[in-house]
N, CA and C of each residue as an Amber inpcrd file, in Angstrom:
protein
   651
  22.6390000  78.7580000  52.4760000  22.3930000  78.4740000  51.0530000
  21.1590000  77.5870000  50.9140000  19.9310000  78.1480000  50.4310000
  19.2100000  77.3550000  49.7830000  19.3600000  75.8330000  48.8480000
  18.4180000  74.9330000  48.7540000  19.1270000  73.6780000  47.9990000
  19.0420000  74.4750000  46.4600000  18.1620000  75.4550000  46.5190000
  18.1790000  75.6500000  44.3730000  19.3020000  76.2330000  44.6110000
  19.8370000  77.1240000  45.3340000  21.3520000  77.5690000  45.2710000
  22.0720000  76.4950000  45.1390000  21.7120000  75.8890000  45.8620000
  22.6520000  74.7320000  45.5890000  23.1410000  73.6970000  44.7250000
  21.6220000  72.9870000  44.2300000  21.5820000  72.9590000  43.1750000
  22.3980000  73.1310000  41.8840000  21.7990000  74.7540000  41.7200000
  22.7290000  75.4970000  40.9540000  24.1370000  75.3810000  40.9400000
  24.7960000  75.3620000  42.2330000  26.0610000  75.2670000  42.4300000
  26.5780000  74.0410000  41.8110000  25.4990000  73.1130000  41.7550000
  26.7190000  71.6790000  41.2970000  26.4000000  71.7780000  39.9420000
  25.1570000  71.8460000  39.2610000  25.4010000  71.6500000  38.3690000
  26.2760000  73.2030000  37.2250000  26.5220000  73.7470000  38.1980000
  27.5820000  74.4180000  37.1790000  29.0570000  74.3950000  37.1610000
  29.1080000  73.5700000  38.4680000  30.7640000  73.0080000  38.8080000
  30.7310000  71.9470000  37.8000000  29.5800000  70.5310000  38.0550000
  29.6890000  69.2290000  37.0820000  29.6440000  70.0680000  35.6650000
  28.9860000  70.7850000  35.2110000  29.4620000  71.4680000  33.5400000
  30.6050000  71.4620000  33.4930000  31.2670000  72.4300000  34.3560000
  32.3360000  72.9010000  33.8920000  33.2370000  71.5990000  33.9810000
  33.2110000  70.6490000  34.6140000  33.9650000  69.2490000  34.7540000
  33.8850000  68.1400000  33.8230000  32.4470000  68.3220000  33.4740000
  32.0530000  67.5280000  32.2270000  31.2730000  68.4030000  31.6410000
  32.1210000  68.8650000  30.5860000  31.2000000  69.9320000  29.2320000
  30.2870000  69.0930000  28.5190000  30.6580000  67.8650000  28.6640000
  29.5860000  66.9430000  27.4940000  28.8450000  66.2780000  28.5740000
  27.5610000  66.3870000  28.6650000  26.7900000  65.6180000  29.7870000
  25.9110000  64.9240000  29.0090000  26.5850000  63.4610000  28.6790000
  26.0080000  62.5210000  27.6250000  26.1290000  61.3830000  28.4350000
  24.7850000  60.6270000  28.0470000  24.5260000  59.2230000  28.3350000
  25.9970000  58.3450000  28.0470000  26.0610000  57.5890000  29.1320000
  27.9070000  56.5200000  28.8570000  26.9260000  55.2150000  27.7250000
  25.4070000  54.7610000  27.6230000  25.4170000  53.7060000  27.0950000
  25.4520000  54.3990000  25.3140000  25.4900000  53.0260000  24.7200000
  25.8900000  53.2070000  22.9810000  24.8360000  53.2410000  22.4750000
  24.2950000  53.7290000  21.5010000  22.4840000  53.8100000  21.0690000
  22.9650000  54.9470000  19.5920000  22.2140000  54.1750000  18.5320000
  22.5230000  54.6070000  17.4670000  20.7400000  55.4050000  17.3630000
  19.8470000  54.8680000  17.4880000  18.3320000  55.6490000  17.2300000
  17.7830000  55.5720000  18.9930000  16.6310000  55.8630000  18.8780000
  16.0550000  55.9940000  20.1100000  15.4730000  54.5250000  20.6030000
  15.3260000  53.3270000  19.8760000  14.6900000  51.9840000  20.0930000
  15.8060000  51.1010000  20.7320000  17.2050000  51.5740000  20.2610000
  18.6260000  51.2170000  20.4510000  18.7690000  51.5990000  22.3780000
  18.6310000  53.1470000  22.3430000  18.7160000  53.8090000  23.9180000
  17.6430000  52.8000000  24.9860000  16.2650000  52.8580000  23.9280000
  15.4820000  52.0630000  25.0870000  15.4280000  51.2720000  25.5960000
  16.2520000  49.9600000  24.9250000  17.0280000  48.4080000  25.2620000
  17.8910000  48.3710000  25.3000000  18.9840000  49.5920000  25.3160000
  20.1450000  49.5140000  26.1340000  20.0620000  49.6450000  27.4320000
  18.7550000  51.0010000  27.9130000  18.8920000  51.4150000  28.9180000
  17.8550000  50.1540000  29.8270000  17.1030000  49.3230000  29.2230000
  16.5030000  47.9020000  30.2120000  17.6360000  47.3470000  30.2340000
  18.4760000  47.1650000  29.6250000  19.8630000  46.1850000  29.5200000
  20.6940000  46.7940000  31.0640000  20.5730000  47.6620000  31.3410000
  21.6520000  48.3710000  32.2470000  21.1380000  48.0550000  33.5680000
  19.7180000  47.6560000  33.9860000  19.1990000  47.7040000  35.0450000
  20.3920000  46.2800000  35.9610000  20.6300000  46.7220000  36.9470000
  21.3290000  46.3770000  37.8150000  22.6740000  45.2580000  36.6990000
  23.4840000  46.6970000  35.7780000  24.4620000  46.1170000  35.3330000
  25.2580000  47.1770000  35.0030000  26.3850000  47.3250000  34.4720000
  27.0500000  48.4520000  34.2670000  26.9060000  49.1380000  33.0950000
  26.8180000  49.9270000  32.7760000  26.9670000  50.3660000  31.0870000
  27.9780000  49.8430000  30.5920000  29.2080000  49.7310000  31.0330000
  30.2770000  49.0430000  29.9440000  29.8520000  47.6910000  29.6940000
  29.4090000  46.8840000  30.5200000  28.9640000  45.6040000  29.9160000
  27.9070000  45.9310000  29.1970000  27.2750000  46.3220000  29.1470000
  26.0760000  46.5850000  28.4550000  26.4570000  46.6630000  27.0510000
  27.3830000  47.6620000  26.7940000  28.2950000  48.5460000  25.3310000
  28.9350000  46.9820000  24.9110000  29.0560000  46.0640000  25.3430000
  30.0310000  45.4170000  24.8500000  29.3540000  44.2920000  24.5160000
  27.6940000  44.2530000  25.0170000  26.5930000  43.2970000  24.1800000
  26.1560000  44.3330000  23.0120000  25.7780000  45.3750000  22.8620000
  24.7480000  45.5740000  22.3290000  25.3240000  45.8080000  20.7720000
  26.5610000  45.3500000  20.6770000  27.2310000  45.9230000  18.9690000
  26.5540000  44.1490000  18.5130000  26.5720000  43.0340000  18.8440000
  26.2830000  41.9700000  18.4180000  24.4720000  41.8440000  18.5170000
  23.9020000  42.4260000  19.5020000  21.9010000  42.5060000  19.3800000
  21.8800000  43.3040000  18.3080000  22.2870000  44.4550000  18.3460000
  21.8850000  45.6890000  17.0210000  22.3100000  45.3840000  15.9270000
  23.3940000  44.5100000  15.5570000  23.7310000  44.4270000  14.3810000
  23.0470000  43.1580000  13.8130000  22.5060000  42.1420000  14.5890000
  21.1860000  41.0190000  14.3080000  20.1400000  41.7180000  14.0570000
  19.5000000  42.1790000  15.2280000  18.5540000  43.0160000  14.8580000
  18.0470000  44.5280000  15.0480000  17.8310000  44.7310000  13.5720000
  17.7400000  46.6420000  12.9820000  16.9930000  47.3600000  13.3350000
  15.5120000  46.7110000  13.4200000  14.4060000  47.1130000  13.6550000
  13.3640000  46.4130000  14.7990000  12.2930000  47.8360000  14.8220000
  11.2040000  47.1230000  16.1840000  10.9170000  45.9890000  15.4200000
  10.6740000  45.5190000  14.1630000  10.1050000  44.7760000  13.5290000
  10.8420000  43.2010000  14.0020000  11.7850000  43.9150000  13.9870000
  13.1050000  42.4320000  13.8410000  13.3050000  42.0790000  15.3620000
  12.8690000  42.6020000  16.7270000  13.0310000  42.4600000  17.5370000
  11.7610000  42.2610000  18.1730000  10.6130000  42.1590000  17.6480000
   9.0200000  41.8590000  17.7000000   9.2640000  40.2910000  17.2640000
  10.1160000  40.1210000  16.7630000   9.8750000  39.0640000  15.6780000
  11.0290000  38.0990000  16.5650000  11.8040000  38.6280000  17.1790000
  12.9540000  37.5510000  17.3240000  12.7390000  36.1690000  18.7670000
  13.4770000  35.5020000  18.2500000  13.3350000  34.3420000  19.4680000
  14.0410000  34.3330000  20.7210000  12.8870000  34.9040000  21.5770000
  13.7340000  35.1840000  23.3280000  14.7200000  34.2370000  23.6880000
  14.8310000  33.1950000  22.4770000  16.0090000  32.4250000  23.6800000
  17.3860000  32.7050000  22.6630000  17.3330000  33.5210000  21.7900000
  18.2040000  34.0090000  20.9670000  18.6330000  35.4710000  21.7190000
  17.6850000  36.2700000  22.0660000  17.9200000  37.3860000  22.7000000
  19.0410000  37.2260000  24.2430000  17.9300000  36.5990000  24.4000000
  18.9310000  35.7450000  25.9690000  20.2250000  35.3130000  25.8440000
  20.4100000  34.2360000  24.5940000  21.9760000  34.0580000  24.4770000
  23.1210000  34.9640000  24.2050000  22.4470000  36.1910000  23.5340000
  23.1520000  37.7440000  23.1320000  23.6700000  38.1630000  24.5590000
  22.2250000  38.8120000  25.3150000  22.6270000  39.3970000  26.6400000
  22.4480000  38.8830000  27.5780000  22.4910000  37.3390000  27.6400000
  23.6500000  37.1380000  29.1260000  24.3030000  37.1740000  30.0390000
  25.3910000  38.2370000  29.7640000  26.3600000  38.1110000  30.4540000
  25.6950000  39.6520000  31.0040000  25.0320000  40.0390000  30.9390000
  23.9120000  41.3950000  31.2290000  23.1090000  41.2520000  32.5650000
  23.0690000  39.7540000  32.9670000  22.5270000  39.1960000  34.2300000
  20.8670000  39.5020000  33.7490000  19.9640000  38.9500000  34.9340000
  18.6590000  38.6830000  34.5160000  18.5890000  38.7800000  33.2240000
  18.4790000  37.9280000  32.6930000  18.7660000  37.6100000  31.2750000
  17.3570000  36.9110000  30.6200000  16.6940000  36.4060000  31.2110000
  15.0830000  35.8340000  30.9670000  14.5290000  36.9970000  30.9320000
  14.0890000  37.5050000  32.3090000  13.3920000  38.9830000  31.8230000
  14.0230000  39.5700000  31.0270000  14.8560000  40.4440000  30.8910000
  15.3450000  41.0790000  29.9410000  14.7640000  41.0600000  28.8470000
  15.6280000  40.0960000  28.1900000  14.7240000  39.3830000  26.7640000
  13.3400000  38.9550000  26.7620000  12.3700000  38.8710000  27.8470000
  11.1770000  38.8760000  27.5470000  10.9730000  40.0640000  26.8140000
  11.1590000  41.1200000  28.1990000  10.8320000  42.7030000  28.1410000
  11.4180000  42.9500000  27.1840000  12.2900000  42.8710000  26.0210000
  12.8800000  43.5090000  24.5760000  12.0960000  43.0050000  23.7570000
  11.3870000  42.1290000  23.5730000  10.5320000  41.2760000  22.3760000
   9.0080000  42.1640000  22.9460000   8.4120000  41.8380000  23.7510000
   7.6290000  42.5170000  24.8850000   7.1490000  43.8920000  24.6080000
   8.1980000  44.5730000  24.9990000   8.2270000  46.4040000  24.3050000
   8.4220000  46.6980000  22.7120000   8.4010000  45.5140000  21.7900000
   8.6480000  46.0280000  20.4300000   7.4350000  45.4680000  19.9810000
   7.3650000  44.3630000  20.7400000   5.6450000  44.4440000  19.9140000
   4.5540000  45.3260000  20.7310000   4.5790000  45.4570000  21.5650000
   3.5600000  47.0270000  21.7570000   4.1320000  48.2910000  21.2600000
   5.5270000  48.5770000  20.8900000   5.3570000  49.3850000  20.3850000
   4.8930000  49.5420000  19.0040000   5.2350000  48.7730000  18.6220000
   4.2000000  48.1510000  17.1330000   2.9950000  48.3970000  16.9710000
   2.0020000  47.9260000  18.2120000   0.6660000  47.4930000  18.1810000
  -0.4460000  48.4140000  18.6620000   0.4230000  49.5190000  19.8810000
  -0.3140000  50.3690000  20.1540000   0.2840000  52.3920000  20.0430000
   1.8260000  52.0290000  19.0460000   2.1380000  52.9230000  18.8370000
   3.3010000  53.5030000  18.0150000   2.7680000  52.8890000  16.9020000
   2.7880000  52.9440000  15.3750000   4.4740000  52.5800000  15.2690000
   4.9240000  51.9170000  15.9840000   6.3930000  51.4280000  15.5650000
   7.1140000  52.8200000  16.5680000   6.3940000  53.2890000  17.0810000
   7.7500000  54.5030000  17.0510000   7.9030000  54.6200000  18.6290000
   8.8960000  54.9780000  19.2130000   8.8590000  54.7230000  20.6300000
   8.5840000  55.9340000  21.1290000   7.3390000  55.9700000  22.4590000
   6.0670000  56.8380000  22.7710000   7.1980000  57.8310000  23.8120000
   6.8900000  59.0790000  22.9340000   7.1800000  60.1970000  23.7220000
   6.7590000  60.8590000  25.0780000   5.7710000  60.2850000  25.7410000
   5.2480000  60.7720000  27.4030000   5.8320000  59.1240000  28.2520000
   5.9690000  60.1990000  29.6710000   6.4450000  58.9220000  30.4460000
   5.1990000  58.0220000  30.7840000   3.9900000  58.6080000  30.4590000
   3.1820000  57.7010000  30.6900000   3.5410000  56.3470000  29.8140000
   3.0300000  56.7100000  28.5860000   3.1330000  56.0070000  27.5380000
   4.5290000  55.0530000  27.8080000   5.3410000  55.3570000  27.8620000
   6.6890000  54.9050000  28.1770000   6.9940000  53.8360000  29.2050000
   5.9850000  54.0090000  30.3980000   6.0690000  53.2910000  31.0140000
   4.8250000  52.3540000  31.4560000   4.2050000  52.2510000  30.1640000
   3.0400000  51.1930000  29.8240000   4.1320000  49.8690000  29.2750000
   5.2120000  50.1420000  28.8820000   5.7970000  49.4600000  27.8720000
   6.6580000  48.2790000  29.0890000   6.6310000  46.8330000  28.9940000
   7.3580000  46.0300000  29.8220000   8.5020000  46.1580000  30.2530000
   8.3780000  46.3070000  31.2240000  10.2070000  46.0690000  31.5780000
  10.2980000  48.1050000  31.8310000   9.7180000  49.0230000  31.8360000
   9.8250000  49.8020000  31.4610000   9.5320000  51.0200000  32.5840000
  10.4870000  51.3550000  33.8570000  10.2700000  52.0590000  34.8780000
  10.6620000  53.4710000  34.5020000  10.2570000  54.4140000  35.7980000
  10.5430000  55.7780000  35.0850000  12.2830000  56.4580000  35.0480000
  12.8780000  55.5630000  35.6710000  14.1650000  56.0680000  35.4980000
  14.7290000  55.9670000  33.8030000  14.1730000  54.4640000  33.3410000
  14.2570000  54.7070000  32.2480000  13.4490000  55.3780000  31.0510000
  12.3580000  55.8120000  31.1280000  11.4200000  57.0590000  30.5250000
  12.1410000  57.8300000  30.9500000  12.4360000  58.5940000  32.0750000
  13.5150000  60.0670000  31.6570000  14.1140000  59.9590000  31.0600000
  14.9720000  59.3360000  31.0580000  16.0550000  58.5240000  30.3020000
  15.7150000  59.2380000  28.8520000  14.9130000  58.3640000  28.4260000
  13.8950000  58.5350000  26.9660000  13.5190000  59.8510000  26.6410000
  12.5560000  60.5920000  27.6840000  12.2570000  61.5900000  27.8880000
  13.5440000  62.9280000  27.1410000  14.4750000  62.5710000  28.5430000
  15.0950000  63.2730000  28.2560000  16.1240000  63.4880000  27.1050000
  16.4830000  62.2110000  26.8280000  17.8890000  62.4530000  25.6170000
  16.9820000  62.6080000  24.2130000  15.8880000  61.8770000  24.4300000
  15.6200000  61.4400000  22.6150000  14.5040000  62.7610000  22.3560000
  13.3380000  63.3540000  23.2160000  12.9340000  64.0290000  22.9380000
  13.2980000  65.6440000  23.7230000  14.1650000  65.9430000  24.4900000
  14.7570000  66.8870000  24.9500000  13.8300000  67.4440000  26.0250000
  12.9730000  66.7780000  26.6270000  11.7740000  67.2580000  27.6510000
  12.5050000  67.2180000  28.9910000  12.1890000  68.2860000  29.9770000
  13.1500000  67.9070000  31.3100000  12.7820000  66.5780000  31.9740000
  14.0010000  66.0150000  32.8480000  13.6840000  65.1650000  33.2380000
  15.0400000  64.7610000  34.0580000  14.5710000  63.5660000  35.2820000
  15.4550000  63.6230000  36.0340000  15.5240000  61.6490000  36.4370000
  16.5880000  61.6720000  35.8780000  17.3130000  60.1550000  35.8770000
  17.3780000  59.6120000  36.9960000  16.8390000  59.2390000  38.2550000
  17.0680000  58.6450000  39.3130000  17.7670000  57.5360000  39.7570000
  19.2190000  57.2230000  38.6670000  20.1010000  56.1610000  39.2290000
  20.5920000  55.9810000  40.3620000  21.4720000  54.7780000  40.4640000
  22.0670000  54.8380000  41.9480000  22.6740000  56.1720000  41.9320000
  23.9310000  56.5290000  41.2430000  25.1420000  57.3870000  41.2610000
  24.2440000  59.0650000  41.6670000  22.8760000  59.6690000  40.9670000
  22.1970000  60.2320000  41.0900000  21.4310000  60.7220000  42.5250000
  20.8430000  59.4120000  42.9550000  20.4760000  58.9400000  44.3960000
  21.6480000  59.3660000  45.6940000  22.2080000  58.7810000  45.5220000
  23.9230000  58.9540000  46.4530000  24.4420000  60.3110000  46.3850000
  24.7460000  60.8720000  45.2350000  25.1400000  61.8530000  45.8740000
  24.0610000  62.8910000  45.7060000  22.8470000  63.5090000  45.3680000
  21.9970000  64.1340000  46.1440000  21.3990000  64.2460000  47.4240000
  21.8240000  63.1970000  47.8940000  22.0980000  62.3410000  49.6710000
  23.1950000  63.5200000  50.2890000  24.1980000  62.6420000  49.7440000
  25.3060000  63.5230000  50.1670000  24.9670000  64.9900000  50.1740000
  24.8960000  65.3240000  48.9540000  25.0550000  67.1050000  49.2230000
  24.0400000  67.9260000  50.0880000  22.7720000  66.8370000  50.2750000
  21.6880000  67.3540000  51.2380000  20.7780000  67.9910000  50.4020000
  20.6560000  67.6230000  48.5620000  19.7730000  68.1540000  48.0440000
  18.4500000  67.0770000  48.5190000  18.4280000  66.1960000  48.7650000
  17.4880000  65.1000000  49.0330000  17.4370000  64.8800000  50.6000000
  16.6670000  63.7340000  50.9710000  17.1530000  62.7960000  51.8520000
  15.8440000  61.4390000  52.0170000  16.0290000  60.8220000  51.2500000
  15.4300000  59.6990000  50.9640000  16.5750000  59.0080000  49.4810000
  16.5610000  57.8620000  49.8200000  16.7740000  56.9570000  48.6860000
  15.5450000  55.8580000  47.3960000  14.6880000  56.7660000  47.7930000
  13.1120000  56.2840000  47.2910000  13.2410000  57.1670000  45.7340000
  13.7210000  55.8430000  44.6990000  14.0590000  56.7860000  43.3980000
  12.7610000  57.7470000  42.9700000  11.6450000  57.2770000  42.9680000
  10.3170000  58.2120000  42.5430000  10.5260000  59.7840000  43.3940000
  10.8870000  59.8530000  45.0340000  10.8730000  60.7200000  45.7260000
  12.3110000  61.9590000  45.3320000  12.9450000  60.8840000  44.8110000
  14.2720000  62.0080000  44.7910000  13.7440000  62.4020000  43.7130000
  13.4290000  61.9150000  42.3480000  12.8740000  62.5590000  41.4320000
  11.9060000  63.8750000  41.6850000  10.6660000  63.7660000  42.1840000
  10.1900000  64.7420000  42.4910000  10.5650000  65.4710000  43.4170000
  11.6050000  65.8280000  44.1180000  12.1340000  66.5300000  45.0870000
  13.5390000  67.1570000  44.1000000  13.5800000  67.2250000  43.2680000
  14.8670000  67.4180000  42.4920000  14.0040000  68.1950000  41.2960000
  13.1260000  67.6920000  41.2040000  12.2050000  68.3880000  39.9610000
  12.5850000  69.7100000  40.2700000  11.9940000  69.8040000  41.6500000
  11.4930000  71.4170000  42.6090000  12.9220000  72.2450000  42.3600000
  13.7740000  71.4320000  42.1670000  15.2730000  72.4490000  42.7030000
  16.3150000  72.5130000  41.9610000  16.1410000  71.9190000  40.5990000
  16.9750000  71.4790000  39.2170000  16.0310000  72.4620000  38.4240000
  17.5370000  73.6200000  37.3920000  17.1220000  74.3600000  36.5670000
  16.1750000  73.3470000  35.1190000  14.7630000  73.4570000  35.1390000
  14.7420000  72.2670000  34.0340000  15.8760000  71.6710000  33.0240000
  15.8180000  73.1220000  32.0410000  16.8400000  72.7800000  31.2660000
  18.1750000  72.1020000  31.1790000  18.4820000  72.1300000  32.5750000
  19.8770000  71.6700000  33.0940000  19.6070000  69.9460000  33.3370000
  18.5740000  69.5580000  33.8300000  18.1920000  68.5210000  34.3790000
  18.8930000  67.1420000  34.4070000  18.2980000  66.8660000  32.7170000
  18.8120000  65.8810000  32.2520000  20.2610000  65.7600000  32.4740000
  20.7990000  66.3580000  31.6300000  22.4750000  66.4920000  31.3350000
  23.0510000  66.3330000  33.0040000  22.8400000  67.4340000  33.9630000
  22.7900000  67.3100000  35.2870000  23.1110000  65.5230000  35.7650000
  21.9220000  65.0750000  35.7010000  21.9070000  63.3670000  36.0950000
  22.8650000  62.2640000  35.3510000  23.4720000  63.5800000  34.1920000
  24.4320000  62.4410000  33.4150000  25.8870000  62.7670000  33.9300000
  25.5480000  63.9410000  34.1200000  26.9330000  64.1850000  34.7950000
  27.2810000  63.6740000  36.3600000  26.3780000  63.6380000  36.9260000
  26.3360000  62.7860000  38.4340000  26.5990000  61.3370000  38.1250000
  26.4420000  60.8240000  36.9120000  26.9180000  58.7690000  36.8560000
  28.4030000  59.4630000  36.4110000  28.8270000  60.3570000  35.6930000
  30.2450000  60.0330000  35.4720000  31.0240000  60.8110000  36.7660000
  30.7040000  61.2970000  37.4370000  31.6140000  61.8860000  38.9160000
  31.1090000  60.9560000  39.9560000  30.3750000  60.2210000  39.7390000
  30.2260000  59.0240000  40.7790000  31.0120000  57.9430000  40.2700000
  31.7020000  58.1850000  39.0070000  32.5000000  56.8410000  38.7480000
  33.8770000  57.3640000  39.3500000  34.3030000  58.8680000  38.8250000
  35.4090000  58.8420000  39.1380000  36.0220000  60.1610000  40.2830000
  35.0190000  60.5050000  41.0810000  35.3770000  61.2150000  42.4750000
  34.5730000  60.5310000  43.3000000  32.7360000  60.5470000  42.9450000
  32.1040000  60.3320000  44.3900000  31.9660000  58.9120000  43.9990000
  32.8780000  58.0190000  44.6220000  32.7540000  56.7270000  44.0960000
  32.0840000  55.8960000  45.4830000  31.3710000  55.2330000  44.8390000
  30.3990000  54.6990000  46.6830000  31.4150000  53.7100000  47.3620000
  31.6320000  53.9790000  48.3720000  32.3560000  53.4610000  49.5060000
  33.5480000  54.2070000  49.7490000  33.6990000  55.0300000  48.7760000
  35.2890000  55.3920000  48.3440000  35.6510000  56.6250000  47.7830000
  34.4340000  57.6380000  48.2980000  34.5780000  59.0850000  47.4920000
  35.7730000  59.3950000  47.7080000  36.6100000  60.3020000  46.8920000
  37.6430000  61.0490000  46.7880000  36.9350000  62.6200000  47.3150000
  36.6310000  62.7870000  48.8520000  35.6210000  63.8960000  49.0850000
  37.0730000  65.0660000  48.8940000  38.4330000  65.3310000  49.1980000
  39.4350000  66.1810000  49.5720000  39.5690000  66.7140000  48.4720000
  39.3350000  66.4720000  47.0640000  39.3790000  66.9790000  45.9080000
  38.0270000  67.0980000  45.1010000  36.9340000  66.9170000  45.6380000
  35.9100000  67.1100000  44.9320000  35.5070000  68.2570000  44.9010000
  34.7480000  68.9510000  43.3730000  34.4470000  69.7260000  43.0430000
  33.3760000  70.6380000  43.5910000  32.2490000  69.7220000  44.3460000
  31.5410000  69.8840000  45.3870000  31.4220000  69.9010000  47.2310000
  32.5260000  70.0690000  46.8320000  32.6550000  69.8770000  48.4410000
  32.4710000  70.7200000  49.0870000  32.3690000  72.3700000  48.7410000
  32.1250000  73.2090000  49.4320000  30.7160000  73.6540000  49.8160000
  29.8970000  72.3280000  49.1620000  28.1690000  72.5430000  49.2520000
  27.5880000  71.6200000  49.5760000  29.0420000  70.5750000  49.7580000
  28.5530000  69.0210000  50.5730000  28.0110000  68.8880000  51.9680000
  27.3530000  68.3200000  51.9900000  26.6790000  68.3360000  53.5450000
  27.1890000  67.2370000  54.3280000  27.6230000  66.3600000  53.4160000
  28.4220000  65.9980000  53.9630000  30.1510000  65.8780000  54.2760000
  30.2750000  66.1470000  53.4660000  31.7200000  66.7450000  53.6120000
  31.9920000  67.7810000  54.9380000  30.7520000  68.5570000  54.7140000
  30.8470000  69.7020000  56.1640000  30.5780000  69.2860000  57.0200000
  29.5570000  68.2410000  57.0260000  29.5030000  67.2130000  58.7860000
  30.8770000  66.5690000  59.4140000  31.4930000  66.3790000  58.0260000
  32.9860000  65.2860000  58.2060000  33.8770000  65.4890000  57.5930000
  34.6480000  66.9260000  57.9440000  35.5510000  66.9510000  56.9580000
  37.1020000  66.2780000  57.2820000  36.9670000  65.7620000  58.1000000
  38.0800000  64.7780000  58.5230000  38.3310000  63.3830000  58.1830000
  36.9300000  63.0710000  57.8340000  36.5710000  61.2690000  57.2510000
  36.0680000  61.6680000  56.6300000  36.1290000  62.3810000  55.5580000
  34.4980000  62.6060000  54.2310000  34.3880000  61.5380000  53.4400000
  35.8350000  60.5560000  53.6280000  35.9180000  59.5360000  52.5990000
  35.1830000  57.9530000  53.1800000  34.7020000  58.5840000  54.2510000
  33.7750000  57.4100000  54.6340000  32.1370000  57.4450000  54.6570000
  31.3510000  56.8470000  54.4480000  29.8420000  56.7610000  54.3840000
  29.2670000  55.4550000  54.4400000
């Protein structure tokens, strides 16, 4: 089996497992997704969901978040860890997006990732949900198990990206990488896959190296 066979293979098992292949963070417009998704960097989405109803409901707009006082931002998301940067990078990215692009948050990953605080996992991110362009999310959960199944073999997020480009139906892409954070929460869980019941296992590479310990890595 080829990896685009393969490929193919998961992401039409993860469909059929998760019909809805939607982002887990909360985001009411696209300015909401883009400082949720800096908010998430080395934190969980549920903590994340459980700051961002008290930031968004302070502040509405790029305007109001151009405008606000980082040590106000900071006291919001906190408990979000790196909490200085953070809130630099949210005040940071709303006034350039202001200044060099008309309030509205910039549709190319270039552009996207001119913006502080602002790497390309999260421009796909962007890319992909808000303007529907392919694109490929390089999270941990993403990283790990394209490892596993032997679609990859590097943990170098830029590299799995472009090595996944090559072998992910575009269209599928996005949704694809959303469905890999929610089966990494609850089959391929790191340290602790549930490999004996996974949906992929018959295209796992690793599972077929070890099908006696698959639950170890």
């Amino acid at each position: 089996m080829t990896k685009k066979q393969k490929a193919l293979y998961a992401v039409n098992a993860l469909k059929e497992k998760y019909p809805e292949g939607i982002c887990s963070l909360n985001a009411g417009n696209p300015l909401q997704l883009l400082i949720a998704t800096r908010l998430s960097a080395q934190c969980t989405d549920a903590r994340v969901n459980l700051v961002t109803p008290e930031l968004f409901g302070k502040y509405k707009t790029v305007e109001d978040f151009a405008k606000a006082d980082v040590a106000d931002i900071e006291r919001i998301i906190h408990s979000c860890g790196f909490f200085r940067a953070k809130a630099k990078d949210i005040v940071g990215m709303c006034r350039m997006i202001i200044d060099e692009y008309g309030g509205e948050v910039p549709d190319t990953i270039e552009k996207l990732t001119s913006l502080p605080g602002v790497g390309r996992k999260t421009a796909n991110l962007i890319m992909g949900d808000v303007y529907g362009q392919p694109a490929v999310v390089a999270d941990t959960h993403l990283i790990r198990i394209s490892n596993l199944l032997g679609l990859v073999n590097t943990k170098d997020p830029v590299k799995v990206e472009a090595e996944l480009r090559k072998i992910l139906p575009p269209e599928e892409s996005n949704d694809f990488c959303h469905r890999c954070v929610l089966h990494g929460r609850d089959t391929c869980v790191s340290g602790r896959p549930k490999c004996p019941v996974c949906e992929l296992k018959s295209v796992c590479s690793h599972w077929v190296k070890n099908p006696q310990n698959g639950e170890k890595k």
